[in-house]
C-alpha positions as a Python dict, from the first residue, in 0.01 Angstrom:
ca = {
    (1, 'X'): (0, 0, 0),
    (2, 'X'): (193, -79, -334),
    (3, 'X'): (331, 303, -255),
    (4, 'X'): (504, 117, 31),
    (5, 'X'): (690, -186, -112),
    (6, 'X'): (994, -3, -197),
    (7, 'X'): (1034, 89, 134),
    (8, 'X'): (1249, -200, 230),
    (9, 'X'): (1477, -216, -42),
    (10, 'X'): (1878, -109, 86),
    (11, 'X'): (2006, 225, 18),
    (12, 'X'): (2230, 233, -287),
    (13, 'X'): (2525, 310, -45),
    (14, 'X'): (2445, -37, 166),
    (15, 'X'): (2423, -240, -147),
    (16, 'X'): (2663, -520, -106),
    (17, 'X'): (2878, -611, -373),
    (18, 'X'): (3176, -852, -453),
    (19, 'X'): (3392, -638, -205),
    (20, 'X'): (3185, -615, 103),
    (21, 'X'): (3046, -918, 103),
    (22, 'X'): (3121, -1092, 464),
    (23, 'X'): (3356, -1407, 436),
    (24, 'X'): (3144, -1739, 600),
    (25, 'X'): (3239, -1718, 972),
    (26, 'X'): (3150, -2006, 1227),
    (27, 'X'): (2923, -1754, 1422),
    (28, 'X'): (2622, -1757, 1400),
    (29, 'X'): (2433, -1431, 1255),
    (30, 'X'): (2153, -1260, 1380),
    (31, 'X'): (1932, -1008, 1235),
    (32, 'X'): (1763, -819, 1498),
    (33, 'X'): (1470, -610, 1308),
    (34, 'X'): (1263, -257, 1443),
    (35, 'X'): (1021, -104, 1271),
    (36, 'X'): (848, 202, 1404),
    (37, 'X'): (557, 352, 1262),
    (38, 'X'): (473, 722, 1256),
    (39, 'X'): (78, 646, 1356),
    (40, 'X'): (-41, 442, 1673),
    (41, 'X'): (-276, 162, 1605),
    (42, 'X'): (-542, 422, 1811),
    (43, 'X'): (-453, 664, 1580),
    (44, 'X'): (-613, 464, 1237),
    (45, 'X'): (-862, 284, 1417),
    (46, 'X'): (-756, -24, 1521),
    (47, 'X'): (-497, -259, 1420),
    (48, 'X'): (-757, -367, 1125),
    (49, 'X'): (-605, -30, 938),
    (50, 'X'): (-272, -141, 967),
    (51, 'X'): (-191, -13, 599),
    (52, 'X'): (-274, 338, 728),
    (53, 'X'): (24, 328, 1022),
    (54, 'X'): (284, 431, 806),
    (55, 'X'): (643, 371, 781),
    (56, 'X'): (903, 585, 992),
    (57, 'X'): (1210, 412, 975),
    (58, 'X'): (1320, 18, 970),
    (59, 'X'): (1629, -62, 1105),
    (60, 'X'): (1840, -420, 1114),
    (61, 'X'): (2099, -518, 1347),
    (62, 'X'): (2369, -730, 1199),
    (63, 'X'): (2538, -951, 1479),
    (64, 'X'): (2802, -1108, 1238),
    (65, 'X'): (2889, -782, 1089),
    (66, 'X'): (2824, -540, 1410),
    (67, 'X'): (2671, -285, 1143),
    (68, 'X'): (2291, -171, 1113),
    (69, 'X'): (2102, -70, 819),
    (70, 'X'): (1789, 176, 834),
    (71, 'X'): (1545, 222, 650),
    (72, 'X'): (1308, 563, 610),
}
């Protein structure tokens, strides 16, 4: 699984730096998160074998910002 950790590290073009960082807004933010996997937990055996599911893409939803970042 160690394979897998760099898997939800940003993109080098979604980085934020000192330019795009959002200015503190009253609203409140919320991150909606989806991850889809490219096995079924029928497919590995059970959801015991987790670890064998496999990443297909991760995606976050950015209320403050209206912008999503994804993850393959």
């Amino acid at each position: 699984m160690s394979e897998q950790l760099d898997l939800f590290t940003e993109p080098e073009k979604n980085k934020l730096d000192s330019e795009n960082i959002p200015n503190s807004s009253n609203d409140h933010r919320i991150l909606y998160f989806d991850l889809e996997t490219q096995k079924s937990a029928d497919d590995v055996g059970g959801w015991g074998n987790i670890h064998d599911m496999k990443l297909a893409v991760g995606v976050v939803w950015d209320s403050v910002d209206q912008k999503h970042f994804s993850y393959l």
